[in-house]
N, CA, C, O and CB atoms as a CASP TS submission, in Angstrom:
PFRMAT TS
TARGET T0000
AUTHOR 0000-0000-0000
METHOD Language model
MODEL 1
PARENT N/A
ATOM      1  N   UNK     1      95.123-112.023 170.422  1.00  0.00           N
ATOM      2  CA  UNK     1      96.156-110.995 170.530  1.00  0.00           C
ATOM      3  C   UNK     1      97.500-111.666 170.809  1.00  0.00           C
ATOM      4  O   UNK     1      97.552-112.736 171.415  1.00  0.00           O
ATOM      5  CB  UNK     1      95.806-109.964 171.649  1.00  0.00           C
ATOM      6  N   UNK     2      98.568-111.042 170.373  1.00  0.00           N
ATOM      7  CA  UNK     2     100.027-111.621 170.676  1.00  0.00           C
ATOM      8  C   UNK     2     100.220-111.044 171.937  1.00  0.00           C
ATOM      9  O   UNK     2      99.641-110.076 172.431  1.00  0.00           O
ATOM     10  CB  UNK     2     101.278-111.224 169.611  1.00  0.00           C
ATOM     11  N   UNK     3     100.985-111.660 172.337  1.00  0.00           N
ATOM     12  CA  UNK     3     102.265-111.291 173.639  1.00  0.00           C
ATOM     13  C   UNK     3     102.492-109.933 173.872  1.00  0.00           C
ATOM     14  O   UNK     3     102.197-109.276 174.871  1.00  0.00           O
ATOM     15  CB  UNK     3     103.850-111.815 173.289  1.00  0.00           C
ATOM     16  N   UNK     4     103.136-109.526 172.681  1.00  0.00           N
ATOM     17  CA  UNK     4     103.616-107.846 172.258  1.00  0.00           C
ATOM     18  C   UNK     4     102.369-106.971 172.340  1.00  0.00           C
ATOM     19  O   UNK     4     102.478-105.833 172.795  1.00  0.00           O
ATOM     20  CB  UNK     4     104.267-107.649 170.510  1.00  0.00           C
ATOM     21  N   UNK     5     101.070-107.485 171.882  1.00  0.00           N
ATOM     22  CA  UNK     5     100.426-106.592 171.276  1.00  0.00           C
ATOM     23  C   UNK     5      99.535-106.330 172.942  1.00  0.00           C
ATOM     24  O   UNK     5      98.746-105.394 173.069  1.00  0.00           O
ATOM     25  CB  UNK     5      99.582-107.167 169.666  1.00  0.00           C
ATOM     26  N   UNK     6      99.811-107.240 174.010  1.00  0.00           N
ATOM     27  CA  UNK     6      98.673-107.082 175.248  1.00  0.00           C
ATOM     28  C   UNK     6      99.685-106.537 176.136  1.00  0.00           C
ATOM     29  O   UNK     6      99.143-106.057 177.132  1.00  0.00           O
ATOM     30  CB  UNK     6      97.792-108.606 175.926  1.00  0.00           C
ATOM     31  N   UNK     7     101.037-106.423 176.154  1.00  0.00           N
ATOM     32  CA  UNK     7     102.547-106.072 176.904  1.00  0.00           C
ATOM     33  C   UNK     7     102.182-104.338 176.187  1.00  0.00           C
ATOM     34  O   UNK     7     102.054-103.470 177.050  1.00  0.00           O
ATOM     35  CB  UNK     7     104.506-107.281 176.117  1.00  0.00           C
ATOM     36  N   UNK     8     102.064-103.985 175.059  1.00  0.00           N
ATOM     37  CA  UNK     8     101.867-102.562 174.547  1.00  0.00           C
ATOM     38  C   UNK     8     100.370-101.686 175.397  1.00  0.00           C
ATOM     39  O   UNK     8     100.373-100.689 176.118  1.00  0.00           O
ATOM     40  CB  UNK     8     101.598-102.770 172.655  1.00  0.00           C
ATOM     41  N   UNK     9      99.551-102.306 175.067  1.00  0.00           N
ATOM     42  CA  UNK     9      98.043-102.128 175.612  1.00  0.00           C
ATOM     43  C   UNK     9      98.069-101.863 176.975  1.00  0.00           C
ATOM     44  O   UNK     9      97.447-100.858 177.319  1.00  0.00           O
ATOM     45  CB  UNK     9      97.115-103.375 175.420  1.00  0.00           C
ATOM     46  N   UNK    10      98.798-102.699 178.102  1.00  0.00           N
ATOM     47  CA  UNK    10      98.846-102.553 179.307  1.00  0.00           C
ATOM     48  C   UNK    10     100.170-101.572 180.059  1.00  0.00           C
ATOM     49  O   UNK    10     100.375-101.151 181.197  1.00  0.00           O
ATOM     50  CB  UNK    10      98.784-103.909 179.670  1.00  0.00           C
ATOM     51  N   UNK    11     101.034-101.474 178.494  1.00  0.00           N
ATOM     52  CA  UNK    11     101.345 -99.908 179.017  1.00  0.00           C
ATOM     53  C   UNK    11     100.722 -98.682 178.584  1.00  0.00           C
ATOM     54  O   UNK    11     101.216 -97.607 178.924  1.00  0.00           O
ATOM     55  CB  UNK    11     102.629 -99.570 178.758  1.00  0.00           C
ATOM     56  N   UNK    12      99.566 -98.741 177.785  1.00  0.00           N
ATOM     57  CA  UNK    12      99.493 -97.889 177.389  1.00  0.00           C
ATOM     58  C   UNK    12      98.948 -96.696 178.341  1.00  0.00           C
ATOM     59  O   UNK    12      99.082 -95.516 178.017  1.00  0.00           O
ATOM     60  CB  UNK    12      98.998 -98.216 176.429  1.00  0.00           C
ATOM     61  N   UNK    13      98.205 -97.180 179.766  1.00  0.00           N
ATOM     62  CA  UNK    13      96.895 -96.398 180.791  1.00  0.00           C
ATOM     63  C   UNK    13      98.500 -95.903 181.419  1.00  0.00           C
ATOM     64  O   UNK    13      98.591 -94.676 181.401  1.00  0.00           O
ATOM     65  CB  UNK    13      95.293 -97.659 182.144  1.00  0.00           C
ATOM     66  N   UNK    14      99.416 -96.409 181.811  1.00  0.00           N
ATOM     67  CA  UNK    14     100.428 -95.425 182.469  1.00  0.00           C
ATOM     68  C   UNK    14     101.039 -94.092 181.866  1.00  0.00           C
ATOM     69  O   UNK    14     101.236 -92.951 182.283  1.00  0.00           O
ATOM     70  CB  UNK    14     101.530 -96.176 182.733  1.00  0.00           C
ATOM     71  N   UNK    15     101.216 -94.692 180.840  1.00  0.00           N
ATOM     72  CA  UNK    15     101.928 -93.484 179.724  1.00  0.00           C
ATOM     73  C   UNK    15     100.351 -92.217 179.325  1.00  0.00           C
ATOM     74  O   UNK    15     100.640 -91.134 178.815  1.00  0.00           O
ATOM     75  CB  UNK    15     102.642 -94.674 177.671  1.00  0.00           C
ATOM     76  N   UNK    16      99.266 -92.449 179.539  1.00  0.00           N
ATOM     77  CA  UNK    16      98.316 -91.540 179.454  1.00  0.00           C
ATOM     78  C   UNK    16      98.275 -91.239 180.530  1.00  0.00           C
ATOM     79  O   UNK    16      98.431 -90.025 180.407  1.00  0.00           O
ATOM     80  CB  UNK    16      97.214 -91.784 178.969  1.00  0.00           C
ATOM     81  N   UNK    17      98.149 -91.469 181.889  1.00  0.00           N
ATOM     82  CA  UNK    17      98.293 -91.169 182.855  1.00  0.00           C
ATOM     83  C   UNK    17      99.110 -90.103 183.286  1.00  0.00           C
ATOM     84  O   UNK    17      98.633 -88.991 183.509  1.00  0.00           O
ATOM     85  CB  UNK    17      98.457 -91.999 183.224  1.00  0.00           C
ATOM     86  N   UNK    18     100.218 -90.346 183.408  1.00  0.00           N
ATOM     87  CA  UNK    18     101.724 -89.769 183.591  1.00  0.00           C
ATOM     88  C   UNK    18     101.491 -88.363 182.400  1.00  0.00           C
ATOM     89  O   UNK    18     101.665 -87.182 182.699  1.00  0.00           O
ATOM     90  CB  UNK    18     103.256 -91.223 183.028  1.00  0.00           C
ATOM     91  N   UNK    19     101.146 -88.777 181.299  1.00  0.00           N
ATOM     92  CA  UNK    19     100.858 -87.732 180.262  1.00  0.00           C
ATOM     93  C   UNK    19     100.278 -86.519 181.254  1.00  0.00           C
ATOM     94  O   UNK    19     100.859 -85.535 181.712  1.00  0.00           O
ATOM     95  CB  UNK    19      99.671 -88.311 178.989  1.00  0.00           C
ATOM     96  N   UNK    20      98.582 -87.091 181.436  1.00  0.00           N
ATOM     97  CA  UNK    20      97.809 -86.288 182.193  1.00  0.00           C
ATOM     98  C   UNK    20      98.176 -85.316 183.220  1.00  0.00           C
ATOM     99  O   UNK    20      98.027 -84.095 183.251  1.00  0.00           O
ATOM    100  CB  UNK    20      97.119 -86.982 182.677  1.00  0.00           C
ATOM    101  N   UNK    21      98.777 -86.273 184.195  1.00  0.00           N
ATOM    102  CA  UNK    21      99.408 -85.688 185.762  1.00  0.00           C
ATOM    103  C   UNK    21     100.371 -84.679 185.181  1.00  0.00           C
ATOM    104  O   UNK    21     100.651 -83.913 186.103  1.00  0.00           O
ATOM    105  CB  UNK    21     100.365 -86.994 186.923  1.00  0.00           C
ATOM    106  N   UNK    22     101.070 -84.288 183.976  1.00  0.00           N
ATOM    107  CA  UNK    22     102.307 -83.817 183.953  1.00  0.00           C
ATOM    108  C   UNK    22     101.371 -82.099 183.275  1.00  0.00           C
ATOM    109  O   UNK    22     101.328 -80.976 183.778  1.00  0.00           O
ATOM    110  CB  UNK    22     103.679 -84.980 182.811  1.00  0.00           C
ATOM    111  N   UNK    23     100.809 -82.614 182.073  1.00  0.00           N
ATOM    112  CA  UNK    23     100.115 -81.235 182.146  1.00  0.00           C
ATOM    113  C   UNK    23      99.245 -80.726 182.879  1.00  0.00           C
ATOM    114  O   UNK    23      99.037 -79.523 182.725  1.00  0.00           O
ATOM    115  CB  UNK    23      99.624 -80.985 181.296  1.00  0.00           C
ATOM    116  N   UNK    24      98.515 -81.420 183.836  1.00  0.00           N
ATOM    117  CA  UNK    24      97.423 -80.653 185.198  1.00  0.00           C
ATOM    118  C   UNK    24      98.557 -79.747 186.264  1.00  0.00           C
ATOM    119  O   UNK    24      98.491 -78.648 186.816  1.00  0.00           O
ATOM    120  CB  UNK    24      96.432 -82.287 186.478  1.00  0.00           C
ATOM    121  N   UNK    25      99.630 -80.881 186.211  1.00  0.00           N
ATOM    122  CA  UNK    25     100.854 -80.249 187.414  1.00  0.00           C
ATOM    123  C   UNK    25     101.091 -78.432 186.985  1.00  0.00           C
ATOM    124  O   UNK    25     100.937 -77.335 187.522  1.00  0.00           O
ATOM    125  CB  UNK    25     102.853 -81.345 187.121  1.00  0.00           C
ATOM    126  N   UNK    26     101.524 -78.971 185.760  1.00  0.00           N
ATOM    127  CA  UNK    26     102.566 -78.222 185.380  1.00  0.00           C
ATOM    128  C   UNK    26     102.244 -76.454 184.487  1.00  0.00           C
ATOM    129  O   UNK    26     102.720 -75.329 184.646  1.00  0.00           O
ATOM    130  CB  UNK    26     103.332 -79.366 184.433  1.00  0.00           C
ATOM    131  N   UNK    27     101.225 -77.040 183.580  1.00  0.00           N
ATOM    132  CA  UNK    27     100.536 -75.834 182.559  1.00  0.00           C
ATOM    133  C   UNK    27      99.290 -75.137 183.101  1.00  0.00           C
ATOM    134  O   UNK    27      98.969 -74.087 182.545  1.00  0.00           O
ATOM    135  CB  UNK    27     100.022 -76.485 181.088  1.00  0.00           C
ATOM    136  N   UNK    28      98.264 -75.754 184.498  1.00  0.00           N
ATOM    137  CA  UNK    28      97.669 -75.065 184.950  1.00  0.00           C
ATOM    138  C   UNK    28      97.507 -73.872 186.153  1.00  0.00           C
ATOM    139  O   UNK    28      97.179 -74.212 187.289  1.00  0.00           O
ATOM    140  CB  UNK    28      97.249 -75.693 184.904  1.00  0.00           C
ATOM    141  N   UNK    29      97.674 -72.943 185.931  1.00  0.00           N
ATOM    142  CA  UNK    29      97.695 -71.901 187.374  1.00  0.00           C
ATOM    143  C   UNK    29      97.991 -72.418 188.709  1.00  0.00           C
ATOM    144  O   UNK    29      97.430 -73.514 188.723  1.00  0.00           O
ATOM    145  CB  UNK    29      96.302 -71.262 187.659  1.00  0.00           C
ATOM    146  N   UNK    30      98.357 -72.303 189.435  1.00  0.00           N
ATOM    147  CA  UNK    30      98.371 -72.571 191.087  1.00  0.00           C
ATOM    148  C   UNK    30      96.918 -72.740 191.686  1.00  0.00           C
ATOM    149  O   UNK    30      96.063 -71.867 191.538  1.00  0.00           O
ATOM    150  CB  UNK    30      99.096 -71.228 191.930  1.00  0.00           C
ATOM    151  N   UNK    31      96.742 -73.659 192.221  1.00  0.00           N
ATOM    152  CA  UNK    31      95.819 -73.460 193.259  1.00  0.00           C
ATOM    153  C   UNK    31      94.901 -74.397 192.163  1.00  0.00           C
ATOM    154  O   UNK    31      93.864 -74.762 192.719  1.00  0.00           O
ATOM    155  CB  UNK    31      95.352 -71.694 193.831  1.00  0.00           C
ATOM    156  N   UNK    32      94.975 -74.748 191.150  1.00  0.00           N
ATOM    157  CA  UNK    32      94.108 -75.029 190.524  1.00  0.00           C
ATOM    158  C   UNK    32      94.822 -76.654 189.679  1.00  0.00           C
ATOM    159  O   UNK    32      94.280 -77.427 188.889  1.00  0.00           O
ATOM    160  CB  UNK    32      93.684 -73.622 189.688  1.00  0.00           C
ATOM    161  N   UNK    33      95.449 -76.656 189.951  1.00  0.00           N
ATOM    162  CA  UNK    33      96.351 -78.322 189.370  1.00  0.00           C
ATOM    163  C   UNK    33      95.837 -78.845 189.733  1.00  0.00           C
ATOM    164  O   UNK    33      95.142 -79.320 188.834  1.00  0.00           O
ATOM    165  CB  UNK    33      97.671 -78.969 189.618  1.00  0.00           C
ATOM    166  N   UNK    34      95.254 -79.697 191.693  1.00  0.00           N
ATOM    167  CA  UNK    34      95.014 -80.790 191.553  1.00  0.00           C
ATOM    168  C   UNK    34      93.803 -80.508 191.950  1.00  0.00           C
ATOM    169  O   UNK    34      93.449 -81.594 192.411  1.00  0.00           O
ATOM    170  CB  UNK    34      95.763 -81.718 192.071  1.00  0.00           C
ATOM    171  N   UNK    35      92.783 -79.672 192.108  1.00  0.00           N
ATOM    172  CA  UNK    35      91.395 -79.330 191.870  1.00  0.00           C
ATOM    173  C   UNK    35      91.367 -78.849 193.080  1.00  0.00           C
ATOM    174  O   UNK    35      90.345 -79.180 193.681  1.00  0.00           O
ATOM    175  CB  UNK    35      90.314 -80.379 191.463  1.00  0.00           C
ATOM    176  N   UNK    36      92.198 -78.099 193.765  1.00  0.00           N
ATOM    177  CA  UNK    36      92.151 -77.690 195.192  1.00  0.00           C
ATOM    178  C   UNK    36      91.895 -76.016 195.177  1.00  0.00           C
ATOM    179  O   UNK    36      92.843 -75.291 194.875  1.00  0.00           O
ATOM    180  CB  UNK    36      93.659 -78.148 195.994  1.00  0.00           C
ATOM    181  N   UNK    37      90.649 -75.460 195.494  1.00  0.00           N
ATOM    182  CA  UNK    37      89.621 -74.304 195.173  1.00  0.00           C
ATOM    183  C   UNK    37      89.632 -73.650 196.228  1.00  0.00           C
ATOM    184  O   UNK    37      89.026 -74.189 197.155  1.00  0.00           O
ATOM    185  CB  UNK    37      88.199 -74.631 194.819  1.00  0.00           C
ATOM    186  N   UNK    38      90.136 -72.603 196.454  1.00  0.00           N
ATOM    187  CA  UNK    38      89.725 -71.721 197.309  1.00  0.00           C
ATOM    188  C   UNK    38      89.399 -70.482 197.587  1.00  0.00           C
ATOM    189  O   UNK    38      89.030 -70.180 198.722  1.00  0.00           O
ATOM    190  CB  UNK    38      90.144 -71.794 197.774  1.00  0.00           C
TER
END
C-alpha cells in the first residue's frame, strides 16, 4: 500500500463514526439516541 492509500484508510473509521454519532444524535426521537430506555 502507498502512503496516501493507508493516511485515507485510517481516516476512514472517524468519518464513519462521526457519520454514525450525527444521525443516532440527531434523526432519532428523544430518549432513544444514545440507547437510554425508560
Amino acid at each position: 500500500m502507498t502512503r496516501l492509500s493507508i493516511i485515507l484508510t485510517t481516516a476512514l473509521a472517524p468519518l464513519i463514526w462521526g457519520s454514525t454519532y450525527l444521525v443516532t444524535a440527531e434523526f432519532l426521537p428523544p430518549q432513544r439516541a444514545m440507547g437510554k430506555y425508560r
